[in-house]
GUKETI-668350 format. One line per field, with one value per atom (N, C-alpha, C): residue in one letter; atom name; y, x, z. Coordinates in Angstrom, 1 decimal, decimal comma. Atoms other than C-alpha are relative to their C-alpha. Example, Ala and Ser with C-alpha at 12.3 -4.5 7.8 and 13.67 -1.06 7.14 Angstrom:
REM residues 2
res = c(A:A:A:S:S:S)
atom = c(N:CA:C:N:CA:C)
Y = c(-1,2:-4,5:1,2:-1,1:-1,1:1,1)
X = c(0,9:12,3:0,9:-0,9:13,7:-0,8)
Z = c(0,0:7,8:0,0:0,0:7,1:0,8)
END
This chain:
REM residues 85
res = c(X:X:X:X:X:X:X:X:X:X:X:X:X:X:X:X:X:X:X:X:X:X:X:X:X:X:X:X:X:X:X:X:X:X:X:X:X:X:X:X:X:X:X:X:X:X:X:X:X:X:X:X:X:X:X:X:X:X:X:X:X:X:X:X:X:X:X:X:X:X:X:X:X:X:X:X:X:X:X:X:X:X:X:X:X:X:X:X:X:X:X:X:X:X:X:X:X:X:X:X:X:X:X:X:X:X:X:X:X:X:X:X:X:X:X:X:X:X:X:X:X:X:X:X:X:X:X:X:X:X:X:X:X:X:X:X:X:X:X:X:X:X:X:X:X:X:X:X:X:X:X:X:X:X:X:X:X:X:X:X:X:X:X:X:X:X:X:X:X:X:X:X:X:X:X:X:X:X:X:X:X:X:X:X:X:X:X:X:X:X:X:X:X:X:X:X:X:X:X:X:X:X:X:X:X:X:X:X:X:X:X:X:X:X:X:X:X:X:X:X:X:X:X:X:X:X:X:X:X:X:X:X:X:X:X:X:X:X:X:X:X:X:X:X:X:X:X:X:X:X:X:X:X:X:X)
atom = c(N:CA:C:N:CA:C:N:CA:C:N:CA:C:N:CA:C:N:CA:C:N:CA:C:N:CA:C:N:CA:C:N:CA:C:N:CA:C:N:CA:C:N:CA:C:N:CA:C:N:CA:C:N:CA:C:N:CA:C:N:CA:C:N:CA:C:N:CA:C:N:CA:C:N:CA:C:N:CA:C:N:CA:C:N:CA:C:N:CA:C:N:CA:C:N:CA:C:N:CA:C:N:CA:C:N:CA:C:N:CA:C:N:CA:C:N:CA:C:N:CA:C:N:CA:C:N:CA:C:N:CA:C:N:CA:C:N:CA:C:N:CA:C:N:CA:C:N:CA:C:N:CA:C:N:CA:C:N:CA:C:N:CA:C:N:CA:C:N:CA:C:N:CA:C:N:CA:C:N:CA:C:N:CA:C:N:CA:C:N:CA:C:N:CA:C:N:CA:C:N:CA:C:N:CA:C:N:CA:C:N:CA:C:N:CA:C:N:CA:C:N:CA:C:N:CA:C:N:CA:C:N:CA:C:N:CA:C:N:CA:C:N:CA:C:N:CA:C:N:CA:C:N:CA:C:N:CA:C:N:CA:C:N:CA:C:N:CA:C:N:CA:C:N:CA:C:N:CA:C:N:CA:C:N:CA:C:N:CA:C:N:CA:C:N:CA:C)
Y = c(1,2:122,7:-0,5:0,3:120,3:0,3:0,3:120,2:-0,9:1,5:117,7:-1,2:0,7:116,1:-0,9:0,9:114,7:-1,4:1,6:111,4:-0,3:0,5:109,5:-1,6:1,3:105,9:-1,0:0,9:103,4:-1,5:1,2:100,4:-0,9:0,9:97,0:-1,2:2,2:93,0:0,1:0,2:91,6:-0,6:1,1:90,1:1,1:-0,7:93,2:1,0:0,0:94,5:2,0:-1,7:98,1:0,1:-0,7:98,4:0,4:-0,3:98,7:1,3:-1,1:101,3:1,2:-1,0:103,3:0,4:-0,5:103,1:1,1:-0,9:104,6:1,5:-1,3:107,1:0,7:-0,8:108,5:0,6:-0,9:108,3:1,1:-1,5:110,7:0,9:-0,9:112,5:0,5:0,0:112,6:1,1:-1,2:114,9:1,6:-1,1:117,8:0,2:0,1:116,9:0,1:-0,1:116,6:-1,1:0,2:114,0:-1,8:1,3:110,4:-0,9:1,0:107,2:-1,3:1,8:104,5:-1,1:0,9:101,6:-1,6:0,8:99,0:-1,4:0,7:95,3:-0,4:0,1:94,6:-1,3:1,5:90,7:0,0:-0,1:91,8:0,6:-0,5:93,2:-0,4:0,9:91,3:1,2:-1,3:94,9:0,5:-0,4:96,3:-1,0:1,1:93,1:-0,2:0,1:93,2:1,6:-1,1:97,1:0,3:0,1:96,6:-0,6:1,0:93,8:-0,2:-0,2:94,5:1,4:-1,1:98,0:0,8:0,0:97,6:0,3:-1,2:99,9:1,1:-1,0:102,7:0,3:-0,7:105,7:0,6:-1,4:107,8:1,0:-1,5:111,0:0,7:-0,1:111,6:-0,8:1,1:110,2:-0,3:-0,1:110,8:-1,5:1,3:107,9:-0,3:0,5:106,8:-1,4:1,3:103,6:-0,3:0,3:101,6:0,5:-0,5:102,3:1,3:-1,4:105,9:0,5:-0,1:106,1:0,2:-0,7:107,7:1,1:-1,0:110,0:1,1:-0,9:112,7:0,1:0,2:111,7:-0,3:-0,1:111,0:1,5:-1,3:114,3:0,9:-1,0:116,3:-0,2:0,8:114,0:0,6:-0,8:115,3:1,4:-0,8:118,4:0,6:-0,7:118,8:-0,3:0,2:117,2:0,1:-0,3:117,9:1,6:-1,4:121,7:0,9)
X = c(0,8:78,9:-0,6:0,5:77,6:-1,4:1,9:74,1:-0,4:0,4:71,5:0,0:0,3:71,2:1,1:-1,0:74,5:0,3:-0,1:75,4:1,8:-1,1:78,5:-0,1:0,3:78,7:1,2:-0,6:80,3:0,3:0,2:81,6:0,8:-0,6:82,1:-0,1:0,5:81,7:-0,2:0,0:81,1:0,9:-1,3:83,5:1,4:-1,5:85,9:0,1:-0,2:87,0:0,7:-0,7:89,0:-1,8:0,5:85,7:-1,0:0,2:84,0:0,5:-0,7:86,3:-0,5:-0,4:86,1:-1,9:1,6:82,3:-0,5:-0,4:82,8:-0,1:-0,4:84,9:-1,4:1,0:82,1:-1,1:1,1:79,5:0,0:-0,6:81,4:0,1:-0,4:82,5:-1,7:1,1:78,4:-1,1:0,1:77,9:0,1:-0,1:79,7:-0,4:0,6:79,1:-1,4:2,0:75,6:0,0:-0,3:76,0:-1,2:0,2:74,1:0,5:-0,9:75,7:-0,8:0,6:74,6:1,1:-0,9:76,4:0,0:0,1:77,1:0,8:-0,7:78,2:0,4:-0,3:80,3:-0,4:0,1:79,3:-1,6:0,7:76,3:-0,4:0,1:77,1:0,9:-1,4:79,5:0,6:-0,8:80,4:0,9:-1,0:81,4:0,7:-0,8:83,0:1,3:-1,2:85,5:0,5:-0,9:86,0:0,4:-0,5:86,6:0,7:-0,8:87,9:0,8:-0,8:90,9:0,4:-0,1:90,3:-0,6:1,2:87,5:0,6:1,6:86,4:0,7:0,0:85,9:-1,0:1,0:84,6:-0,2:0,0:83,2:-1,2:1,0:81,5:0,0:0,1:80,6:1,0:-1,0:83,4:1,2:-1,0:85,8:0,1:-0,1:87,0:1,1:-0,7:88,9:0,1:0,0:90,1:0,8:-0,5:91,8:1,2:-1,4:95,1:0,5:-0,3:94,6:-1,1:0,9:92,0:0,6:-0,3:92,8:-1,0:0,9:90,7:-0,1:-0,3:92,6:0,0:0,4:92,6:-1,2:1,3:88,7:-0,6:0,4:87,9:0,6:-0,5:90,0:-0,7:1,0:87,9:-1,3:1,3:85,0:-0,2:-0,1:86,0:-0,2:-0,5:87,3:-1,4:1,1:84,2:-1,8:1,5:81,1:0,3:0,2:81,7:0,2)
Z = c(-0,2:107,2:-1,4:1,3:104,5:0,1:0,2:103,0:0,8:-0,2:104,6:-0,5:1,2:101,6:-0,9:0,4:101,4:0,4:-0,3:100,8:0,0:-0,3:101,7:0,1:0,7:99,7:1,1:-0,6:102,0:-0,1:0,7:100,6:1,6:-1,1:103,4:-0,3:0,1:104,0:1,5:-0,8:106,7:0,6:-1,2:110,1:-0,8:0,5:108,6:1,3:-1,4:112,2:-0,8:0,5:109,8:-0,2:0,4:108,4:1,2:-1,4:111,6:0,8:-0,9:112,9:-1,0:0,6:110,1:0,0:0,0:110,4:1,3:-2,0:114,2:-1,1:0,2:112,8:-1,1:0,5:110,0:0,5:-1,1:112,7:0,9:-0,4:114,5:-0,7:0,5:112,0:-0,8:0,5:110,4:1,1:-0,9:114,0:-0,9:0,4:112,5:-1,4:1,4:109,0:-1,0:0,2:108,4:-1,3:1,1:105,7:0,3:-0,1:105,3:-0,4:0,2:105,1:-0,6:1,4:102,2:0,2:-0,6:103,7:-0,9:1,0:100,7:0,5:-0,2:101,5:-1,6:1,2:98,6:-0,7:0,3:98,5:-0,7:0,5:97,5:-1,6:1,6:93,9:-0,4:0,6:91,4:-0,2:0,4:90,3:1,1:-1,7:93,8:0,1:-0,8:94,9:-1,0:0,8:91,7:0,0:-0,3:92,0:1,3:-1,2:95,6:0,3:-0,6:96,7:0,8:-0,5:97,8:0,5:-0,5:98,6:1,5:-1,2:101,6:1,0:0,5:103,2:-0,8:1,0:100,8:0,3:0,2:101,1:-0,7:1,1:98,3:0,1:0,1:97,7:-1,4:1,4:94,1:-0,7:0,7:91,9:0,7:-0,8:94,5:1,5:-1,1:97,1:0,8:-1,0:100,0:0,4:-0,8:100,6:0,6:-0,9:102,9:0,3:0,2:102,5:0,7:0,1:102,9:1,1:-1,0:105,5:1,9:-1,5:109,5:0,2:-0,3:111,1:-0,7:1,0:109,9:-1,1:1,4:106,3:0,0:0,2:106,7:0,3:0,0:108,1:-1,1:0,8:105,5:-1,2:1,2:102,9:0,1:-0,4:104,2:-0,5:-0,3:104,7:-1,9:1,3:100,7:-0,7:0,8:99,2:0,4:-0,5:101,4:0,4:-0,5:102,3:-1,7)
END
């Protein structure tokens, strides 16, 4: 199990219907995990919104990150798994 004290950086926009799911999926997955979720709309920072952009959602956990592309339950849990335990 993770620390309490973990964080899990979640980059979105809004009316994005993947990033939505994938927010499900964390909540679920934030049961076994123990982790908290900092939930960043990217429209809100010129920085995010140009290292994002086209990668939304993104999830990261220290320098490490998951985005869209690469995102499924299963690839979120094993993300978890490798960098919060």
């Amino acid at each position: 199990m993770a620390r309490d004290s973990a964080i899990v950086y979640f980059y979105t926009k809004q009316n994005c219907k993947l990033c939505e799911d994938v927010k499900q999926l964390l909540q679920i997955l934030q049961m076994d995990y123990h982790f908290s979720i900092v939930e960043q709309n990217i429209y809100q920072d010129e920085r995010l919104l140009e290292d994002y952009f086209l990668l939304i959602p993104v999830v990261r956990i220290g320098s490490r990150e998951l985005s869209a592309d690469s995102i499924s339950f299963a690839t979120l849990e094993q993300f978890l798994q490798e960098h919060l335990t």
